[in-house]
C-alpha beads as a LAMMPS data file, in Angstrom:
LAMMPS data file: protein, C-alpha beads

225 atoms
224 bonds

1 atom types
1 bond types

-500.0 500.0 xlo xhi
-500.0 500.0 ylo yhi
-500.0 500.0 zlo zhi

Masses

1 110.0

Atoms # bond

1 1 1 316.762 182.733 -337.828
2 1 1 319.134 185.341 -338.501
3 1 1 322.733 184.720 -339.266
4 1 1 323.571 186.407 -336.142
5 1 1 320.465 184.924 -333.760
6 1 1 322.579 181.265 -335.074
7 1 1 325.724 182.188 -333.794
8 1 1 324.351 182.653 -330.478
9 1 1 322.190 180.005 -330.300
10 1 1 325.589 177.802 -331.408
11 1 1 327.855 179.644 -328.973
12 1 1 325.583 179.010 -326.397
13 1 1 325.387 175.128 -327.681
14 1 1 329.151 174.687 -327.592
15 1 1 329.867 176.290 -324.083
16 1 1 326.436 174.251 -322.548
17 1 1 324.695 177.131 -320.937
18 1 1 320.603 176.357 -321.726
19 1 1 319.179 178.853 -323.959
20 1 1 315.871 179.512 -325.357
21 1 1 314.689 181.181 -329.022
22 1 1 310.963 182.554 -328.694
23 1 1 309.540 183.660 -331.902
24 1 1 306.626 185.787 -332.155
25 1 1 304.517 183.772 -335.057
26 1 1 302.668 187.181 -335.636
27 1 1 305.812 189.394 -336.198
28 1 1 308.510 186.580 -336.942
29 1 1 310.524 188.123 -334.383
30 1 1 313.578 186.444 -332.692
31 1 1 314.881 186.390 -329.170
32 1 1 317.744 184.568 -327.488
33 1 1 316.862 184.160 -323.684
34 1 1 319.553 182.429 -321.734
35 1 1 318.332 180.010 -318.863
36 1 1 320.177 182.151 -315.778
37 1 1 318.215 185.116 -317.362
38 1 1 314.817 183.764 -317.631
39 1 1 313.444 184.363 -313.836
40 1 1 313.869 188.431 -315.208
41 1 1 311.816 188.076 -318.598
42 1 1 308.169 188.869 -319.211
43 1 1 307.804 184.938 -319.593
44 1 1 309.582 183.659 -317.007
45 1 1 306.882 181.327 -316.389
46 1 1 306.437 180.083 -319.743
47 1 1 310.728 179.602 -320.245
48 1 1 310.714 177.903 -317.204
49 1 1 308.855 175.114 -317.587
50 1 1 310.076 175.179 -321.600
51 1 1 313.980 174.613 -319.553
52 1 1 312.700 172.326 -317.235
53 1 1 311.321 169.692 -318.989
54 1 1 312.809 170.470 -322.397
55 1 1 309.571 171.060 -323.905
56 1 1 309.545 173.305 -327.075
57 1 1 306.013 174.666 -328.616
58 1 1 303.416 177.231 -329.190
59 1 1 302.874 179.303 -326.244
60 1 1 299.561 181.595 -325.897
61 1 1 300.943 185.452 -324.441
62 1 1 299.212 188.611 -323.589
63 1 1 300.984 189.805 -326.974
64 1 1 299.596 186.884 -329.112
65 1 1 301.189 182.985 -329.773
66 1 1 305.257 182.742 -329.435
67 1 1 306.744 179.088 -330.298
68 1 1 309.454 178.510 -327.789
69 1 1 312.535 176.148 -328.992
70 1 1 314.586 175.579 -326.254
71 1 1 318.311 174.278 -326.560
72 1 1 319.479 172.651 -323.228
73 1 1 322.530 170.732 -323.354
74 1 1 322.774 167.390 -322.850
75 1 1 322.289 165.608 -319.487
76 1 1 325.470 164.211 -317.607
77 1 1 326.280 162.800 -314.754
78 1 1 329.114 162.431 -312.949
79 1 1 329.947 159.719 -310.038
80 1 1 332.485 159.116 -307.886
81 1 1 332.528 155.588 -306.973
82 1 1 332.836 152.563 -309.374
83 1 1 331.108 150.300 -306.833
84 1 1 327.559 148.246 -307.362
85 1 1 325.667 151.352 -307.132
86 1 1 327.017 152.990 -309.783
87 1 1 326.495 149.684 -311.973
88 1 1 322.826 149.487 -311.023
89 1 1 322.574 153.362 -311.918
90 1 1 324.045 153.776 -315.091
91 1 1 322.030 151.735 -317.246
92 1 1 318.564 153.532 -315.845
93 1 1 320.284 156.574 -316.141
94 1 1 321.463 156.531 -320.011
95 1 1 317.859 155.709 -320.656
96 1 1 316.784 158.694 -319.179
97 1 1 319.355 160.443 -321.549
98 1 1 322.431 160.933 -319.123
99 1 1 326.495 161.065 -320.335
100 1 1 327.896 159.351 -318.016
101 1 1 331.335 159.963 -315.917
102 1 1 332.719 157.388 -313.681
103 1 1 335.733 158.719 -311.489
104 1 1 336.778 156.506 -308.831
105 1 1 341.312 156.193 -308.380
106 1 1 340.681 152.799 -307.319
107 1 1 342.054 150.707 -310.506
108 1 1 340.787 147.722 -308.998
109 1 1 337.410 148.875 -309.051
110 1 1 337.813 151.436 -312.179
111 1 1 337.860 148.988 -314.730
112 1 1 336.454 148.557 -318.414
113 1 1 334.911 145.331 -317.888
114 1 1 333.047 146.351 -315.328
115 1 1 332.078 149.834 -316.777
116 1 1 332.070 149.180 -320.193
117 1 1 330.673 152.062 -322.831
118 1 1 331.502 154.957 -320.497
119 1 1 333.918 157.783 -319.705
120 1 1 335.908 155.944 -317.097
121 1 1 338.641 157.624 -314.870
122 1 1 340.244 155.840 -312.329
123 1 1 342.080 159.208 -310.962
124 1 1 341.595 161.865 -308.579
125 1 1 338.358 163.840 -308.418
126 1 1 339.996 166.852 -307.395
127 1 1 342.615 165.805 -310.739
128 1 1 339.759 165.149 -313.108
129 1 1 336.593 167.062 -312.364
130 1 1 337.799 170.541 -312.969
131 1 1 338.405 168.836 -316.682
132 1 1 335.347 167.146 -316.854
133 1 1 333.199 170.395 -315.795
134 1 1 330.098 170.451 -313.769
135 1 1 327.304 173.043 -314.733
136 1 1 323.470 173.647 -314.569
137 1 1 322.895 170.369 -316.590
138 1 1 325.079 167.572 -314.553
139 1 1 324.401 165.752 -311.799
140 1 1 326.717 165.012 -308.778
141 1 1 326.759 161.852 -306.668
142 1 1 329.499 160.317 -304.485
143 1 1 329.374 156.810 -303.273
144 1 1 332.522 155.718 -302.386
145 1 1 331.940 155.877 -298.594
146 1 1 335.583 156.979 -298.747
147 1 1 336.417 160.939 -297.366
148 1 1 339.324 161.058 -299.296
149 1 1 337.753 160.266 -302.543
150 1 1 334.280 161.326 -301.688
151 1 1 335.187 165.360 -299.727
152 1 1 337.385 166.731 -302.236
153 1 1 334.761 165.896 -305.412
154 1 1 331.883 166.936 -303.172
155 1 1 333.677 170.384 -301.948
156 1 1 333.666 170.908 -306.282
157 1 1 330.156 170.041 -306.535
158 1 1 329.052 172.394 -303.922
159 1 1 330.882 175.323 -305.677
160 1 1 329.132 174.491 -309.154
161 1 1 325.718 175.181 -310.938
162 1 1 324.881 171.198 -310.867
163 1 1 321.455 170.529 -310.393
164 1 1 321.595 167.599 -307.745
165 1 1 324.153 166.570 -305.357
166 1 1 323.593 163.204 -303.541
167 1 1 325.849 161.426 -301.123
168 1 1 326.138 157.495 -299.978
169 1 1 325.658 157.072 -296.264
170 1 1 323.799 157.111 -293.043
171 1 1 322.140 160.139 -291.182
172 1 1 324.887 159.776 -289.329
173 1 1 327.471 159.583 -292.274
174 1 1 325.808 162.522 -293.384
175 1 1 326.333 164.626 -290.196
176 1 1 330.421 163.780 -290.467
177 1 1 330.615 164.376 -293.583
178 1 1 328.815 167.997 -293.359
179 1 1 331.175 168.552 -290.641
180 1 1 334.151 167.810 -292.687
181 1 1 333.473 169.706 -295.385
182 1 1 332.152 172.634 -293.143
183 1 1 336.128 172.992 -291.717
184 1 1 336.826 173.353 -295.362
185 1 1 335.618 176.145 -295.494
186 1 1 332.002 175.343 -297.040
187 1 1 328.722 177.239 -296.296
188 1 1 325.508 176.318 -294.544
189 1 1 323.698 177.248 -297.389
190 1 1 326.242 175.275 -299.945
191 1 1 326.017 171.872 -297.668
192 1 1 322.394 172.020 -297.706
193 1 1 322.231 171.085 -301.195
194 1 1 323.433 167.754 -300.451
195 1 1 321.157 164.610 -300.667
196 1 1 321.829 162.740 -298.005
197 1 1 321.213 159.983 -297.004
198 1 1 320.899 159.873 -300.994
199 1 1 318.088 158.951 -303.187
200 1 1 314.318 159.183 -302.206
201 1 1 312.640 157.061 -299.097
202 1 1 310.872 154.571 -300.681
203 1 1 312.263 151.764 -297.990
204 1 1 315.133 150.624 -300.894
205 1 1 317.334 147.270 -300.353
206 1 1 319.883 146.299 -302.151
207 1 1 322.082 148.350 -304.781
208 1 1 319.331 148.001 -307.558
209 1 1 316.667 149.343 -305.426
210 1 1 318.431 152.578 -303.811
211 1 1 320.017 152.662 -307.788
212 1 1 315.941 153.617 -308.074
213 1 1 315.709 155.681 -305.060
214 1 1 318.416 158.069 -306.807
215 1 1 317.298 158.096 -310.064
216 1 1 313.598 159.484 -309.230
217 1 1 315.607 161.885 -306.640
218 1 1 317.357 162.755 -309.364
219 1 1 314.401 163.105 -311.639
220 1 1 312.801 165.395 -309.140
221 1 1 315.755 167.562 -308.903
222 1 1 315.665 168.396 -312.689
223 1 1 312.339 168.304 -313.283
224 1 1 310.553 170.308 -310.309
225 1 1 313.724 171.884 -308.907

Bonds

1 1 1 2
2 1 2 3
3 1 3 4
4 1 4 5
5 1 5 6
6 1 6 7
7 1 7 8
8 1 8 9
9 1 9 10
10 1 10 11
11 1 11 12
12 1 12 13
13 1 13 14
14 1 14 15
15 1 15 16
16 1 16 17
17 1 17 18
18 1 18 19
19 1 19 20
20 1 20 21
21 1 21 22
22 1 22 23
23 1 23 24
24 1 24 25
25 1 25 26
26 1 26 27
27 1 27 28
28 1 28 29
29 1 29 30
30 1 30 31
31 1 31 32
32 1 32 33
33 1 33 34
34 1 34 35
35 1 35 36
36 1 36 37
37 1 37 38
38 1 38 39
39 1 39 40
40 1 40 41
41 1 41 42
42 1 42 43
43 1 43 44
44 1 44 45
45 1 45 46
46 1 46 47
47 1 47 48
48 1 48 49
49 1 49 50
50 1 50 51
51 1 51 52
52 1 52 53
53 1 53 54
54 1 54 55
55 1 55 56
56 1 56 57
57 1 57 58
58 1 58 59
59 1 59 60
60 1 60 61
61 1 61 62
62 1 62 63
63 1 63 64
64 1 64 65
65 1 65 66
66 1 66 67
67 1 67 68
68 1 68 69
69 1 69 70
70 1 70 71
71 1 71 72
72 1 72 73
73 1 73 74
74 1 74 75
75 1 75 76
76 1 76 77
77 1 77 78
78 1 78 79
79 1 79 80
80 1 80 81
81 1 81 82
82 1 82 83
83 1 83 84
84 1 84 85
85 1 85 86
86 1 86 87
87 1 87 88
88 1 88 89
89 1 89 90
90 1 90 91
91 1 91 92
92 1 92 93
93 1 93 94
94 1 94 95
95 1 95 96
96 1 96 97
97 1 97 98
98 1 98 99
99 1 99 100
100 1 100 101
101 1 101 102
102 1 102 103
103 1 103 104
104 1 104 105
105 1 105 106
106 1 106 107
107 1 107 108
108 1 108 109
109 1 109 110
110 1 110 111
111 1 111 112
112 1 112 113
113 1 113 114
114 1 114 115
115 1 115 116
116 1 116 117
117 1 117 118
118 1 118 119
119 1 119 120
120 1 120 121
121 1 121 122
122 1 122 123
123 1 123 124
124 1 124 125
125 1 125 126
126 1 126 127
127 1 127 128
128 1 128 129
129 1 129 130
130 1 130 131
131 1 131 132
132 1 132 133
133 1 133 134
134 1 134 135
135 1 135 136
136 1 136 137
137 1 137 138
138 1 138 139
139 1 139 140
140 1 140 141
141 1 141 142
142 1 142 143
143 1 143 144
144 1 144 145
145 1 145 146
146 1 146 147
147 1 147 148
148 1 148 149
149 1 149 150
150 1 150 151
151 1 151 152
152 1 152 153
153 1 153 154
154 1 154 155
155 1 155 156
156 1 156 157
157 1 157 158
158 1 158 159
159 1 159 160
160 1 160 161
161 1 161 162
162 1 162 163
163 1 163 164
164 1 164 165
165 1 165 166
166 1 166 167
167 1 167 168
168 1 168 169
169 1 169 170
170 1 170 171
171 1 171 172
172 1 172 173
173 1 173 174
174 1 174 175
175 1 175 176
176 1 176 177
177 1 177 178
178 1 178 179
179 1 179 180
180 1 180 181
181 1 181 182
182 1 182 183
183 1 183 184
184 1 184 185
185 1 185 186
186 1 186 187
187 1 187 188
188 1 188 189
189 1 189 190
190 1 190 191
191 1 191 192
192 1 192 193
193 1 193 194
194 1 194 195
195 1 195 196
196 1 196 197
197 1 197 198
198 1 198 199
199 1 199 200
200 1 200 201
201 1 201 202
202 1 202 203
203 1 203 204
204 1 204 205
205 1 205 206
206 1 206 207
207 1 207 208
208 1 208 209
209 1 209 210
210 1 210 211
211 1 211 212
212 1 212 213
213 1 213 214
214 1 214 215
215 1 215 216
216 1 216 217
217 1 217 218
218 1 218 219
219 1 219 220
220 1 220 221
221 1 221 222
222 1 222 223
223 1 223 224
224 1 224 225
């Protein structure tokens, strides 16, 4: 890799947009490809499933082999809502390979002892998010059941690159809150990106079970888009 192929490979690293370096094992020539470029290149296919499941390797091309090493930046996710849920979640979900982000301005609930080990914030979403970020690699859910904590962090969500959005709630929850967030000013197309009722059917009781239900969702989301 060329001195100057490394610095944009580590640019790209340190501002978290996915990139890809395909080397032609014939040639030894090197290409960056960034992620929101790939659906253009002559192997879009081939990147995209290299992004998606973070799968480097030897590729076979009309032009001969290519080894693919893909750089995608680590997984987070972000909830609002430090309720059982969340507690079910989190431990599934750093095994999967998430950073995790608690935000919920309830201090009762926000508390170390009962989120130990993560990036806790009992503030504001609309106060914190912006600092936390939200791109192509984080995923968004909001279980407070609470508008005012749950609207404003959604209406962020909707307006980012995040790869899944998932909301707490009935059908019915669901229609209100798509309503609320559609006098905000929010799209058709933006509030149909929200999961909800959140996580998959699979019949789930009880916070470990839907915990489940929105992990796989989740899963889904990354994996087959």
């Amino acid at each position: 890799m060329t001195p100057q192929l490394l610095q944009q490979v580590l640019e790209a690293r340190a501002a978290r947009r996915p990139v890809a370096v395909v080397t032609d094992l014939k040639t030894g020539g090197q290409r960056m490809i960034a992620r929101e470029n790939a659906a253009a290149d002559p192997l879009s296919a081939i990147l995209d499933k290299a992004f998606r499941f973070d799968k480097s390797g030897v590729e076979q091309t009309g032009g001969g082999e290519v080894f693919v090493t893909v750089h995608n930046p680590p997984l987070r996710l972000v909830i609002t809502g430090a309720v059982l849920i969340a507690q079910a979640l989190i431990p599934m979900a750093r095994a999967a390979g998430y950073d995790i982000w608690v935000v919920d301005p309830r201090g009762a609930f926000a508390t170390g002892a009962r989120f130990p080990d993560i990036h806790l914030h009992a503030e504001w979403p609309d106060e914190i998010i912006p600092q936390i970020g939200l791109d192509s690699r984080t995923a968004f859910i909001a279980l407070t059941h609470d508008p005012k904590i749950d609207d404003p962090a959604l209406a962020l969500a909707l307006t980012s690159e995040v790869f899944y959005i998932g909301a707490l709630g009935s059908k019915k929850t669901q229609g209100s809150r798509v309503e609320r967030l559609k006098a905000k000013g929010l799209s058709e197309a933006q509030l149909a990106r929200i999961h909800g009722p959140i996580g998959l059917n699979i019949g789930a009781v009880g916070a470990s079970e839907i915990a489940i239900s929105i992990m796989a969702e989740m899963t889904k989301a990354l994996r087959l888009g």
